[in-house]
N, C-alpha and C positions, 0 to 999 in steps of 0.2 A: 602508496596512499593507504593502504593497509597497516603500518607500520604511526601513519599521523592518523587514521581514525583509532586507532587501541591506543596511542596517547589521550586523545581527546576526551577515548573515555572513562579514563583512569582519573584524570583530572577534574573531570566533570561529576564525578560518581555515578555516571551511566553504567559501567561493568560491575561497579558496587549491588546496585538495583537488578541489573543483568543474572549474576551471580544470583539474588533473593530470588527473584523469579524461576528460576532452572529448578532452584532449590525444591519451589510447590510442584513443579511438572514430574520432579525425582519422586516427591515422595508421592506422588498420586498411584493408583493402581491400576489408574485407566490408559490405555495405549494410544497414542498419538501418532496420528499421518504426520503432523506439520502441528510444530512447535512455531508459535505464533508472539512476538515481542515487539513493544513500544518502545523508539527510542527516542526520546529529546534530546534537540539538536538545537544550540547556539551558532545559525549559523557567520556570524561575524567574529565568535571566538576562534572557528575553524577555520575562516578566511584567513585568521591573522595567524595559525601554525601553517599551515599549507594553502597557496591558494589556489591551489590546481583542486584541491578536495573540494573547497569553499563554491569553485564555480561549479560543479557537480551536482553538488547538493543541494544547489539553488536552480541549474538548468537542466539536469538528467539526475532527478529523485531516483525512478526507476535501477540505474547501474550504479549509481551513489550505493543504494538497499545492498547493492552483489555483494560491494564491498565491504558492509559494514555484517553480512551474511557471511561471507568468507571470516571475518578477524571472530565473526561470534562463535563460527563453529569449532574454529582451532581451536579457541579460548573454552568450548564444550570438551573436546575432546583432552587438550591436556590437562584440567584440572578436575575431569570426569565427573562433570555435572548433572550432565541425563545419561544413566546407563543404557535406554531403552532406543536411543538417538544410533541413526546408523549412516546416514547419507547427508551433503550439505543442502541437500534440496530440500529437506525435511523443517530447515528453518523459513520462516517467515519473518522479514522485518519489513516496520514501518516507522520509517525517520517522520518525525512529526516537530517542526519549524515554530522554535517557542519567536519566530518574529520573521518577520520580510525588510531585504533594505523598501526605505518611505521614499520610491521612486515612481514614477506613472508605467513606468512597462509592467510593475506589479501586482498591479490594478487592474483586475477583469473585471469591465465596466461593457457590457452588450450595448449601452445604448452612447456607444464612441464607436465611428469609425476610421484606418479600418480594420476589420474585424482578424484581425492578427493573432489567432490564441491557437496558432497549429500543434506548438510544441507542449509535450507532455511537463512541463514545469509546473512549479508554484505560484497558487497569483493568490491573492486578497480579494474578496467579495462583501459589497454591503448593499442588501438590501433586507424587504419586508415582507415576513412570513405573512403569504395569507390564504395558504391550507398545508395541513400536513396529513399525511397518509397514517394507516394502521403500520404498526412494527411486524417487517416478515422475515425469515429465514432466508440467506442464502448459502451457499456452498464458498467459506473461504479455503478449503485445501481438500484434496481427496487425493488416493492412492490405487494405482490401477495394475493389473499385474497383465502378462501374456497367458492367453487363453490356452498355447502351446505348451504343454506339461513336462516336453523335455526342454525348454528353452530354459537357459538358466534365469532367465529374466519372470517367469513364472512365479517365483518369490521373492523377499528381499522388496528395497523401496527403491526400486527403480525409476520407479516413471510417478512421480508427484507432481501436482498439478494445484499451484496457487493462483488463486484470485488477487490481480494487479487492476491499480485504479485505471478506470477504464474501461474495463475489458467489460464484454457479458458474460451472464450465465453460461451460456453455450460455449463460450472459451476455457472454462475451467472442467466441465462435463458433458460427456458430449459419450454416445456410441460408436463413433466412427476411427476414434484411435485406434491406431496400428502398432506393431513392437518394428523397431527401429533393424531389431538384431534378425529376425526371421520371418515379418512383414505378417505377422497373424493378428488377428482382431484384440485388440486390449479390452478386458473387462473388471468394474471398478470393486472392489473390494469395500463393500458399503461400511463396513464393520469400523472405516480407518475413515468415514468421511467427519470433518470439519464444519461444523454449520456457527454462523455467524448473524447477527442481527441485524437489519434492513430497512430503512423507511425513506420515503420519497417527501420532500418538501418545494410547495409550489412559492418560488422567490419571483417580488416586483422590485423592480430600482428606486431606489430610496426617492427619484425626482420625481414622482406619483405625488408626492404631497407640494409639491408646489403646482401640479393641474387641480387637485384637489381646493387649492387656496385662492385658483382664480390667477394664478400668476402667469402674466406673459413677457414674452424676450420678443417681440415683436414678427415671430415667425408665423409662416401663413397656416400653417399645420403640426402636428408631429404625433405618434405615434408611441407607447408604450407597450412593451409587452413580455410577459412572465415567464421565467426556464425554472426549468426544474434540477433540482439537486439531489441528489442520492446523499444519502448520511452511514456510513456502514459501520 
């Protein structure tokens, strides 16, 4: 699958864009934990080269990211695009879905049940803002070394830690990391952290405006009510 995503994105001028982008992190002076890249993805053009990648990228975004993580980094490393690049954990990708098949399983809709939205995949949402939060900082990548000064794991970018949709704060920084190789206290190397922009928007289901308008379906009650969306 490695092999149909570096098609995909050859053809797509994804690696083109790829490429420009390396190019500004090359020439920056500033050092980076985690090199962080947008990819757009057609996914019905990749259904139609591979459809093993196709069903991926549409049901496990998460391991779809590994692989288009793996083809980015080789693609860094043989045409030496960031010198400053040492590990493939150091990359961050995020496949971002210029469409959804127009199907109902696509459709995360809260007020349908039943409430079947276990899997980490992609769904389409419509509703109506009505509050949004101030913009905050979160941690999307940080770099932690072993507290153990003969461990080789002590330096170098070992232990990288990206923020995955989903996850909390706590899951990407945390005190409590261990090193893997000699079980001592990991401690973060602040100098390599990743901060990212943050705001929380309170979403209603767009059928707010037919109670709004007096409308009824004959039913004896029903109930509406608001979730919230992270925007990162």
């Amino acid at each position: 699958m490695r092999e149909i995503a570096l098609v995909y994105l050859d053809r797509s001028g994804g690696l083109q864009k790829f490429v420009h982008d390396c190019k500004k992190y090359n020439d920056s002076k500033q050092s980076y934990a985690v090199y962080r890249f947008i990819i757009s993805i057609n996914p019905s053009d990749i259904a139609e080269l591979d459809a093993n990648l196709g069903n991926y990228i549409l049901h496990n975004p998460i391991k779809a990211a590994q692989i288009f993580q793996s083809v980015c980094f080789i693609a860094v490393k043989t045409l030496s695009l960031i010198e400053q690049l040492q590990t493939e954990a150091q990359i961050s990708i995020l496949l971002k879905p210029t469409h959804l098949p127009p199907l109902p399983s696509y459709v995360l809709s809260l007020s349908a049940f039943p409430f079947n939205y276990t899997s980490q995949r992609f769904y389409m949402s419509e509703g109506i803002a009505i509050a949004m939060g101030t913009v905050t900082k979160y941690t999307q990548g940080a770099r932690f070394l072993c507290t153990e000064e003969t461990c080789p794991f002590s330096e170098g970018f070992r232990y990288i830690r990206v923020h995955l949709p989903g996850a909390t704060e706590s899951a990407t920084v945390r005190n409590d990391f261990v090193c893997s190789l000699c079980s001592s206290p990991l401690q973060e190397d602040m100098k390599f952290r990743v901060l990212g922009d943050k705001q929380l928007v309170e979403m209603i289901d767009a059928k707010i405006l037919n109670a709004l308008k007096g409308y009824s379906d004959d039913k004896s009650h029903f109930r509406i009510q608001t979730f919230t969306v992270f925007l990162r």
